[in-house]
C-alpha positions as CSV (number, residue, x, y, z in Angstrom):
1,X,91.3,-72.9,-33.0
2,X,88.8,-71.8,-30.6
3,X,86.0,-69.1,-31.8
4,X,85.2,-66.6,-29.7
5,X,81.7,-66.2,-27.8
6,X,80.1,-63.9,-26.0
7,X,77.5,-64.4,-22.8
8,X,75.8,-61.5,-21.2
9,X,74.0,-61.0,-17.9
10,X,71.5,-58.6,-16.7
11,X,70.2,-58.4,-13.4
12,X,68.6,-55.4,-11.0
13,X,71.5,-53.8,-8.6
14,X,68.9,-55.1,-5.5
15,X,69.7,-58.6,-7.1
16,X,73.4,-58.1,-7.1
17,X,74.9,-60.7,-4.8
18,X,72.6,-62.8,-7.0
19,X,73.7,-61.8,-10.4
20,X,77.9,-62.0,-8.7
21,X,77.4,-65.4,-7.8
22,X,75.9,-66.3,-11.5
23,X,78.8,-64.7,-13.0
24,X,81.5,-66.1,-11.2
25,X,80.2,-69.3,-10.9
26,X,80.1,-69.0,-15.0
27,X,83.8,-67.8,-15.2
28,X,84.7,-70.8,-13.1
29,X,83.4,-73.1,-16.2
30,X,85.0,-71.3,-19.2
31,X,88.6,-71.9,-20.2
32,X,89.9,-68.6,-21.1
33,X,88.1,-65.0,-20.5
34,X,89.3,-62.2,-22.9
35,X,87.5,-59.5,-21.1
36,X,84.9,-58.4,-19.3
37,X,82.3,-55.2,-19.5
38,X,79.5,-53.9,-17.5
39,X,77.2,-51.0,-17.0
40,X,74.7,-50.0,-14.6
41,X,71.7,-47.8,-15.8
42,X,71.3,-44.6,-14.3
43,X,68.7,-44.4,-11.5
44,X,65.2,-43.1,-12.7
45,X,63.2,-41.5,-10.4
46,X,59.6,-42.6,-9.8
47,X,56.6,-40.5,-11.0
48,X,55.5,-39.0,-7.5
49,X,52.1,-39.1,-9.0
50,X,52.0,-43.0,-9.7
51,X,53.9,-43.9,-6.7
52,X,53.1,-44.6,-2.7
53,X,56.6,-43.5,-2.1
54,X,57.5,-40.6,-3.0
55,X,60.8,-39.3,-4.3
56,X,61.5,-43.6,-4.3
57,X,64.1,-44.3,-7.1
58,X,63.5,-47.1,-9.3
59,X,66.5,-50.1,-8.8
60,X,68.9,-49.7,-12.1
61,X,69.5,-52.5,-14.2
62,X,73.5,-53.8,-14.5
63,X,74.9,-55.8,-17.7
64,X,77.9,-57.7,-17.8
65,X,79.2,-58.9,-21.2
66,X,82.1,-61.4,-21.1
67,X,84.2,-62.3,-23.7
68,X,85.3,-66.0,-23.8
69,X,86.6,-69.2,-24.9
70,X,85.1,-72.5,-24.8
C-alpha cells in the first residue's frame, strides 16, 4: 500500500503563471492526487514612509499543498 505524501509550493501572485506551470507539470508525474489546497496572503500595504511608490501594495504570497500518491 501506498503512503501518503504531501508536496507544497509557494510562490509570489506576480510569479503565478510560473508557479501554475510547476504545479501542473508536478501533477502530471504523480499517480493519484487526493486533494489539493491553497491560499493567497492578504495584500499588505507598503510603508509610505519607506517606499518610492506610494500607496504600492506588496505582491501576496500563494501556497498550494497537494496531497498525493507515489
Amino acid at each position: 500500500m501506498a503512503a501518503d505524501r504531501i508536496r507544497v509550493f509557494r510562490f509570489s501572485e506576480t510569479a503565478i503563471t510560473e508557479g501554475q506551470d510547476e504545479v501542473n507539470s508536478f501533477l502530471e508525474t504523480v499517480g493519484k492526487v487526493h486533494s489539493v489546497t491553497g491560499n493567497i496572503a492578504p495584500q499588505t500595504m507598503r510603508d509610505s514612509s519607506k517606499s518610492l511608490t506610494m500607496g504600492a501594495t506588496i505582491p501576496s504570497d500563494i501556497l498550494i499543498i497537494v496531497r498525493y500518491e507515489d
